[in-house]
N, CA, C and O of each residue as an XYZ file, in Angstrom:
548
protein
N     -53.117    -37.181     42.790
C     -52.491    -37.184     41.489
C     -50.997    -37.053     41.668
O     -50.482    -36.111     42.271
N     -50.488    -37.809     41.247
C     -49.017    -37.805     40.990
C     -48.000    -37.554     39.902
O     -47.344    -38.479     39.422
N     -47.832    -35.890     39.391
C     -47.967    -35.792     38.747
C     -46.028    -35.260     38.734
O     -45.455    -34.892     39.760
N     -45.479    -35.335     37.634
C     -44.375    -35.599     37.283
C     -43.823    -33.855     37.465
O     -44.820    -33.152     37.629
N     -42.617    -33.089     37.475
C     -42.574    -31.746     37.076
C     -42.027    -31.439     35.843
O     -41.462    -30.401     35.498
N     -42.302    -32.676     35.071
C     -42.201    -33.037     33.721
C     -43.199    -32.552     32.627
O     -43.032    -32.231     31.451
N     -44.504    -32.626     33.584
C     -45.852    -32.709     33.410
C     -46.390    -31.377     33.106
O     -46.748    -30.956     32.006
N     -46.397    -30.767     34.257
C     -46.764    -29.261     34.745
C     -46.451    -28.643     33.665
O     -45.269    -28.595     33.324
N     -47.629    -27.936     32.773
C     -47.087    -26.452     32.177
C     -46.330    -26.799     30.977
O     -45.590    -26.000     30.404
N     -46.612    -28.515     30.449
C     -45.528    -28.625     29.597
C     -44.267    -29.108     29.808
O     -43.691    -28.621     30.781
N     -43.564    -30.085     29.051
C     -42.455    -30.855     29.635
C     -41.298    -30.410     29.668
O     -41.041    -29.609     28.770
N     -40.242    -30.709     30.606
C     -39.444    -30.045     31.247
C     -38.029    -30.046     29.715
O     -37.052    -29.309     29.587
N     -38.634    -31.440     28.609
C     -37.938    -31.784     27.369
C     -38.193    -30.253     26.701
O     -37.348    -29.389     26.464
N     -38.869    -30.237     26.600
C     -39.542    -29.269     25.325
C     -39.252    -27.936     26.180
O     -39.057    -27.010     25.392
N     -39.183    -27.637     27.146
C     -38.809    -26.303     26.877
C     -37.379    -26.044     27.222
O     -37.009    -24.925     27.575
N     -36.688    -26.916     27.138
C     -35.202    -26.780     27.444
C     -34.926    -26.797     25.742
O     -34.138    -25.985     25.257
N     -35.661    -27.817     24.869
C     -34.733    -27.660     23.727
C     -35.818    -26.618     22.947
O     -35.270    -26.502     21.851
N     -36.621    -26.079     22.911
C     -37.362    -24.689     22.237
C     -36.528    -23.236     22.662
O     -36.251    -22.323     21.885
N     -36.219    -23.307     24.122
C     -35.493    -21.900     23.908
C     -33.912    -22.094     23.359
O     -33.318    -21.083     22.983
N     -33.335    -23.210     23.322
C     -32.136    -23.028     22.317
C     -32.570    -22.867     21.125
O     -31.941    -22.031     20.477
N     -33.715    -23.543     20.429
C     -33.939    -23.419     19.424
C     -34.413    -21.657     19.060
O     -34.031    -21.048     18.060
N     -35.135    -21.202     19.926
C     -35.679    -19.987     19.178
C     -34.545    -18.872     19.879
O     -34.866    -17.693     20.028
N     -32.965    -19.473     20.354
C     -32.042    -18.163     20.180
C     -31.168    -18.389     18.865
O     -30.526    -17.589     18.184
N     -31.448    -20.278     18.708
C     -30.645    -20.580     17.173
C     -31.330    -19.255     16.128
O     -30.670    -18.373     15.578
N     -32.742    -19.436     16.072
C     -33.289    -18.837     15.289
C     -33.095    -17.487     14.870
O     -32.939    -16.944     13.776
N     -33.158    -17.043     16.229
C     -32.956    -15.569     16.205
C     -31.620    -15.157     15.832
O     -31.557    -14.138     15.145
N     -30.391    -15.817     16.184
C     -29.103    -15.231     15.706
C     -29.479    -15.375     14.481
O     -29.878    -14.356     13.918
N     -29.465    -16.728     13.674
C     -29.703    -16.797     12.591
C     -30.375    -15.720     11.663
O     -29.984    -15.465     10.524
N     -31.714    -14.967     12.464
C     -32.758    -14.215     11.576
C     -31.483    -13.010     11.277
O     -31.436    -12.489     10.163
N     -30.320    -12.563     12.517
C     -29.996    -11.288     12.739
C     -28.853    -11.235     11.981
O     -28.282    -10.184     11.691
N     -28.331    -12.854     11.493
C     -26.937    -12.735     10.932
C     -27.514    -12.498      8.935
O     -26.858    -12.065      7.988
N     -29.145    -13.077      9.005
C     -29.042    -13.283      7.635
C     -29.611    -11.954      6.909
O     -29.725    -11.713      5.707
N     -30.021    -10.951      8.362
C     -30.958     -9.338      8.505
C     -29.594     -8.470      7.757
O     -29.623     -7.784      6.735
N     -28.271     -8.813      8.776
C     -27.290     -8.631      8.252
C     -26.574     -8.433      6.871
O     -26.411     -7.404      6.215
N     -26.149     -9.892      6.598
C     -25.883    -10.571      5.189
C     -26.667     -9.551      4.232
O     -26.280     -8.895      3.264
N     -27.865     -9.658      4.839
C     -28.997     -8.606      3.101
C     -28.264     -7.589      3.410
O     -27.310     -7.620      2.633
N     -28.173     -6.738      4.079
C     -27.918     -5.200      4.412
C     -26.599     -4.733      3.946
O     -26.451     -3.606      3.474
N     -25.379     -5.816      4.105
C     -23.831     -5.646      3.564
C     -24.371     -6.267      2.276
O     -24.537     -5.412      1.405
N     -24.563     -7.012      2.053
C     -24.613     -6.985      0.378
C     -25.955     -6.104     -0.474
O     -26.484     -6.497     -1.514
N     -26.250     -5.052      0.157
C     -27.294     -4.389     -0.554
C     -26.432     -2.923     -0.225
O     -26.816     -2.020     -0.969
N     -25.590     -2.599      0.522
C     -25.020     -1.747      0.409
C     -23.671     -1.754     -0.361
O     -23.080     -0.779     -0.823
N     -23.243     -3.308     -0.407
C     -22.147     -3.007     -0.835
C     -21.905     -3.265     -2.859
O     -20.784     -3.366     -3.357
N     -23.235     -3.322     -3.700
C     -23.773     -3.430     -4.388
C     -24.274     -1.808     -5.022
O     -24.467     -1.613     -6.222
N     -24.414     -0.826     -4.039
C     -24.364      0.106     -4.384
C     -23.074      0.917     -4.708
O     -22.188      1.275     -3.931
N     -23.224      1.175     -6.435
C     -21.197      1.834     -6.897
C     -21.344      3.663     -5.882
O     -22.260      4.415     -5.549
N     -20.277      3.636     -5.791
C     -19.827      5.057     -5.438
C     -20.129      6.008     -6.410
O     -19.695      5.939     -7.560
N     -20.867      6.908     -5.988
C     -20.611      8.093     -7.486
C     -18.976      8.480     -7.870
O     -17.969      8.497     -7.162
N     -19.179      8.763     -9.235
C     -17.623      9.385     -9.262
C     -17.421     10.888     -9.319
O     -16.849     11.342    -10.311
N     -17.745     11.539     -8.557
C     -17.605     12.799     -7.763
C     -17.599     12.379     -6.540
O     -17.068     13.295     -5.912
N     -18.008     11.117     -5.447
C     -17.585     11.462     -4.363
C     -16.423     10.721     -4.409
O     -15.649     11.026     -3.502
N     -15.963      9.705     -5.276
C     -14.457      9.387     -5.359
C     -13.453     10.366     -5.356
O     -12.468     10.382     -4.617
N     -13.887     11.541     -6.603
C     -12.842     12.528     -6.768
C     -12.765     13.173     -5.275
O     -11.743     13.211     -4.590
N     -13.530     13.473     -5.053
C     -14.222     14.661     -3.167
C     -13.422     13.430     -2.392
O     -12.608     14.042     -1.699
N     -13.251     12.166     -2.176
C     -12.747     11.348     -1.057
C     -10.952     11.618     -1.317
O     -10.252     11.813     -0.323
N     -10.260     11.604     -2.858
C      -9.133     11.665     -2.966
C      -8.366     12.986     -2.364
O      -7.391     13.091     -1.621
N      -9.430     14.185     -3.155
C      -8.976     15.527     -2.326
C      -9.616     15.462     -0.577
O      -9.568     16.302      0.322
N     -10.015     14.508     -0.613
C     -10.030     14.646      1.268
C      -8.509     13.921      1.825
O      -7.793     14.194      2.788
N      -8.422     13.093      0.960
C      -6.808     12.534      1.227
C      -5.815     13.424      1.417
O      -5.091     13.200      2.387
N      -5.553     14.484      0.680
C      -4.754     15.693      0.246
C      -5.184     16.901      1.273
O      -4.593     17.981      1.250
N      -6.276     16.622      2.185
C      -6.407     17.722      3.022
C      -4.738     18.188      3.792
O      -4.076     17.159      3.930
N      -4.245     19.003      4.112
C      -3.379     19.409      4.600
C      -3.296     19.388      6.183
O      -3.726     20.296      6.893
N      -2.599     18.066      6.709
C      -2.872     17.654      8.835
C      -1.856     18.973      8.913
O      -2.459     19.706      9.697
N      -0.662     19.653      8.529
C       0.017     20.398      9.438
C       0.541     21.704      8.316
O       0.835     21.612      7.125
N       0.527     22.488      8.901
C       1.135     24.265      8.245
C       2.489     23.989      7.855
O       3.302     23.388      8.557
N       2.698     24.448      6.715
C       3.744     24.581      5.813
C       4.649     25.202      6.447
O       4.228     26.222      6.994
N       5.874     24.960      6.609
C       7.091     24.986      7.080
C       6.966     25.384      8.882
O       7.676     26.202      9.466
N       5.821     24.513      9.518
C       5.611     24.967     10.452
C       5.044     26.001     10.944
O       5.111     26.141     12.165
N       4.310     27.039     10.112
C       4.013     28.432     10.557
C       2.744     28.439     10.459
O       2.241     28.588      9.345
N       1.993     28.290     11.528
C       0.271     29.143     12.057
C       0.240     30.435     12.111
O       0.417     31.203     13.057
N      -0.179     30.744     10.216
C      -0.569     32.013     10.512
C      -1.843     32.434      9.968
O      -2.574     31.492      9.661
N      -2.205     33.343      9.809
C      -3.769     33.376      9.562
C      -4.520     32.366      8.074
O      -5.687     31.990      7.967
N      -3.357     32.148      7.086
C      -3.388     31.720      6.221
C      -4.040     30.210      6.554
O      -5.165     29.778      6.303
N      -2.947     29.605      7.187
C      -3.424     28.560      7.933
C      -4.647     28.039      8.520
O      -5.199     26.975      8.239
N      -5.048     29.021      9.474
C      -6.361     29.193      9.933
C      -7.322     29.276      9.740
O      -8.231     28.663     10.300
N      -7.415     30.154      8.786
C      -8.149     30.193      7.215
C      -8.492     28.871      6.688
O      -9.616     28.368      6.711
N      -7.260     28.274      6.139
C      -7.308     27.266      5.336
C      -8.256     26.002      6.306
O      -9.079     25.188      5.886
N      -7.865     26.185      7.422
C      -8.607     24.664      8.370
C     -10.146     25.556      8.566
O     -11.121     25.103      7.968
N     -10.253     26.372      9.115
C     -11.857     26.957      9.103
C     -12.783     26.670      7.500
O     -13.885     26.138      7.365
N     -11.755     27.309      6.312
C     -13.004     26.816      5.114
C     -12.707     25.345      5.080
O     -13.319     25.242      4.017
N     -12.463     24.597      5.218
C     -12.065     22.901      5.178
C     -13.425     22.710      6.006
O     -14.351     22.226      5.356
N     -13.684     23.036      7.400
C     -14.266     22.400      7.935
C     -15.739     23.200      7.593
O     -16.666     22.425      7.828
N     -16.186     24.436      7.140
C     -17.238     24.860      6.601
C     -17.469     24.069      5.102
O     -18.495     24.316      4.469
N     -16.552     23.193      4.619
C     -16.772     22.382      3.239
C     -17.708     20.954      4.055
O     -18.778     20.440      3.730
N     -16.951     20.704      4.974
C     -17.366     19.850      5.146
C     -18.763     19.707      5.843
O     -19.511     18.731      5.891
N     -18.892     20.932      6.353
C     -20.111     20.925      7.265
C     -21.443     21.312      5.560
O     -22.586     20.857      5.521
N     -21.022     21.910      4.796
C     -22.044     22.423      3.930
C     -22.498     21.199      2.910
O     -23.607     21.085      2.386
N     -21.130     20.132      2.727
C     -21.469     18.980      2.221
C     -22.287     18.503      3.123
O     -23.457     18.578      2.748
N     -22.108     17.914      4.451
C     -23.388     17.471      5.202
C     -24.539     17.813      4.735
O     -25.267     16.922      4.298
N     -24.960     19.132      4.718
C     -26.084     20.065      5.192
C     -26.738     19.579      3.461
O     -27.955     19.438      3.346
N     -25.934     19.387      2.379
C     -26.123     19.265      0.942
C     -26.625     17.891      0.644
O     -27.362     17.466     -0.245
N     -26.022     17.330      1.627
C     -26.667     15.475      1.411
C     -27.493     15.226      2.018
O     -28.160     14.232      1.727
N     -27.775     15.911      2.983
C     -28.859     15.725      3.715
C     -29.896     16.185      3.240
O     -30.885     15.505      3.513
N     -30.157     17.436      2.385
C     -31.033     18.218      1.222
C     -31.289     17.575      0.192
O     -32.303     17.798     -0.470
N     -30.415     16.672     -0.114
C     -30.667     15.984     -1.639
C     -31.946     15.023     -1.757
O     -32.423     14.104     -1.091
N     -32.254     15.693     -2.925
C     -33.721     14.627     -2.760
C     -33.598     13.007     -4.420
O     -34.206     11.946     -4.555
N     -32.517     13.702     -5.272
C     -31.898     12.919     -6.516
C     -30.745     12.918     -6.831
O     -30.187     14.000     -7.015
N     -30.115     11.827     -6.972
C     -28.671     11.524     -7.436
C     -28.172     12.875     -8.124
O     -27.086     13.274     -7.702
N     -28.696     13.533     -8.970
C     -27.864     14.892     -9.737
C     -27.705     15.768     -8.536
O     -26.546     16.180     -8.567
N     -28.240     16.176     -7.642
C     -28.187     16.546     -6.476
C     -26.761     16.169     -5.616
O     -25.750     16.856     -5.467
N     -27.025     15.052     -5.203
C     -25.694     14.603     -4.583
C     -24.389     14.459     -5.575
O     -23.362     14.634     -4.919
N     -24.209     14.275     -6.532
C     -23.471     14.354     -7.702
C     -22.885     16.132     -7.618
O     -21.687     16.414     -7.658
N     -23.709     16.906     -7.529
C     -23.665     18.351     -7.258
C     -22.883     18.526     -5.871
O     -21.718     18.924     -5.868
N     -23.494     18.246     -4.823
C     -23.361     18.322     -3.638
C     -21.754     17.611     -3.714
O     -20.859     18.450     -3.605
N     -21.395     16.489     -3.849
C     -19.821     15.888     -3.791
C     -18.935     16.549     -4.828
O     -17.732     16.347     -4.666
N     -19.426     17.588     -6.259
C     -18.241     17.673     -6.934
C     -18.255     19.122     -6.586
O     -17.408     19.778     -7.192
N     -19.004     19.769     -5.766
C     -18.571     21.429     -5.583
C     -17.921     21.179     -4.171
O     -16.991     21.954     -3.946
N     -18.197     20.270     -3.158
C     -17.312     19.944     -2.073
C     -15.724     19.583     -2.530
O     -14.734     20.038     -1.958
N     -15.704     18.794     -3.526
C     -13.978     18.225     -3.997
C     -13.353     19.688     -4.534
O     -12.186     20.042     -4.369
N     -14.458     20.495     -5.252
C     -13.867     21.803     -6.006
C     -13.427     22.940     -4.985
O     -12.517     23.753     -5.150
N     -14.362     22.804     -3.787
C     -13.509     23.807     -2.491
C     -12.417     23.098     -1.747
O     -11.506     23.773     -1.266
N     -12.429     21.832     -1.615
C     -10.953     21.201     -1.100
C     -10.013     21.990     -1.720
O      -9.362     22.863     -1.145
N      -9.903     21.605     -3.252
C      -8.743     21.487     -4.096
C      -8.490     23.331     -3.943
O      -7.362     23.810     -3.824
N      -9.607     24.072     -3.974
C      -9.430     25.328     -4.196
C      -8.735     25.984     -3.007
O      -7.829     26.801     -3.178
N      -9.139     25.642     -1.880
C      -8.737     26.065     -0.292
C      -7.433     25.477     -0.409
O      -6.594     26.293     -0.028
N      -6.764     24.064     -0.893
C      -5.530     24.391     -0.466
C      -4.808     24.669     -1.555
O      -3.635     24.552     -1.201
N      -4.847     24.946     -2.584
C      -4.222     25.657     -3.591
C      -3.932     27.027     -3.372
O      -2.830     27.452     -3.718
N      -4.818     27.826     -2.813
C      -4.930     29.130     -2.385
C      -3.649     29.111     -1.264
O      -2.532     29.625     -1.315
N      -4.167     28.474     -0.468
C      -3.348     28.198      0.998
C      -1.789     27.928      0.558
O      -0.888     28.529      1.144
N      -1.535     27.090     -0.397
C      -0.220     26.796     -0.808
C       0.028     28.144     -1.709
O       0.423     28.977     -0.893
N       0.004     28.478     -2.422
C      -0.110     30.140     -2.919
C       0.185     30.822     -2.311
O       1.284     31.288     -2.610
N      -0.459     31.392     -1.095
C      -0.239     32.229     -0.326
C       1.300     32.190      0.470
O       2.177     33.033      0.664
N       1.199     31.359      0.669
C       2.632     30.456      1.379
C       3.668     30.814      0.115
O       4.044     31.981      0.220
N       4.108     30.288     -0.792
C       4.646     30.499     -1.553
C       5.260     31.692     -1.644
O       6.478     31.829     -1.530
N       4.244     32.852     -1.906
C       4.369     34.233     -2.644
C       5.656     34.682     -1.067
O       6.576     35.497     -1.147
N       5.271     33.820      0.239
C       5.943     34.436      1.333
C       7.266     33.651      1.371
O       7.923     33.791      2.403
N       7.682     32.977      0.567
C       8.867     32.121      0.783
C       9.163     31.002      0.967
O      10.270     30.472      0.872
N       7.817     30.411      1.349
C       7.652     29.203      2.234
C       7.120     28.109      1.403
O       5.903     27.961      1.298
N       8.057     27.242      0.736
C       7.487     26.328     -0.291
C       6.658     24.598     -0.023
O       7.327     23.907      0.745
N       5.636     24.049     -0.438
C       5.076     23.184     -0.288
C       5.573     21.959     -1.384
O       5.256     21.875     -2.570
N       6.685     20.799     -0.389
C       7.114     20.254     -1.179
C       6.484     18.775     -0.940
O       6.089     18.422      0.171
N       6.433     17.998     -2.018
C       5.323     16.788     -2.316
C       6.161     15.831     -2.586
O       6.721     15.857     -3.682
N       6.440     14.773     -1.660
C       7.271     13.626     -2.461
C       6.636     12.320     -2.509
O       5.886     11.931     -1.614
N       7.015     11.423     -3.864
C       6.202     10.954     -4.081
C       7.533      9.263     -4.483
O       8.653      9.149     -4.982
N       6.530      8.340     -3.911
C       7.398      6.997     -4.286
C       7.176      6.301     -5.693
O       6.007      6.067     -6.000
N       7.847      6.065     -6.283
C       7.915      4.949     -7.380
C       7.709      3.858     -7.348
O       7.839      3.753     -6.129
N       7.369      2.396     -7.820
C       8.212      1.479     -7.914
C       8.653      1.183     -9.377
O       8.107      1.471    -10.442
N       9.792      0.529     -9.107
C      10.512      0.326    -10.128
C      10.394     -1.063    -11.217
O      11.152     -1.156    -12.183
């Protein structure tokens, strides 16, 4: 028998153009697995408590008022990062939107409160927290 290695196992055509075809496929399945997933998340609105909780995360305070690490300070970055760890621990607990709604507007209410305090404290010592802010015209 004279048999081709064309032959054997199926032709040497067909399986050269089947495995391009079934990696076409597969990107394809993974780009369109994709596509659903960004537009099914991005379809979901933000609550508006974690908007307010994302703005006062903006306003977190990166450096100590007039330069000075003092306990105030320390303070202020330790409850920051116990806000943030208890929001975790709160979203992760939530079993209904009023829940997380709860969970993001008592997190924005200890931001705002921790550095208000923190700027307060500072204050009463001399040390003022000044905010400048751009226009356009």
């Amino acid at each position: 028998m004279n048999r081709t290695p064309d032959l054997e196992g199926g032709s040497f055509m067909e399986e050269t153009m089947i495995k391009p075809l079934k990696t076409h496929l597969l990107i394809a399945a993974a780009i369109a697995t994709t596509a659903i997933a960004a537009s099914a998340s991005a379809t979901l609105p933000m609550l508006f408590e974690e908007q307010v909780a994302h703005a006062e995360e903006a306003r977190i305070l990166r450096a100590p008022i007039d330069g000075i690490q003092n306990h105030f300070w320390f303070d202020y970055r330790v409850n920051v990062v116990e806000a943030q760890k208890e929001l975790a621990s709160d979203l992760r607990h939530a079993r209904s939107i009023r829940k997380q709604r709860h969970a993001w507007d008592e997190y924005g209410q200890q931001l705002r409160g921790e550095r208000r305090h923190y700027i307060r404290e500072m204050a009463e010592r001399g040390h003022r927290y000044a905010v400048v802010t751009a226009e356009e015209e």
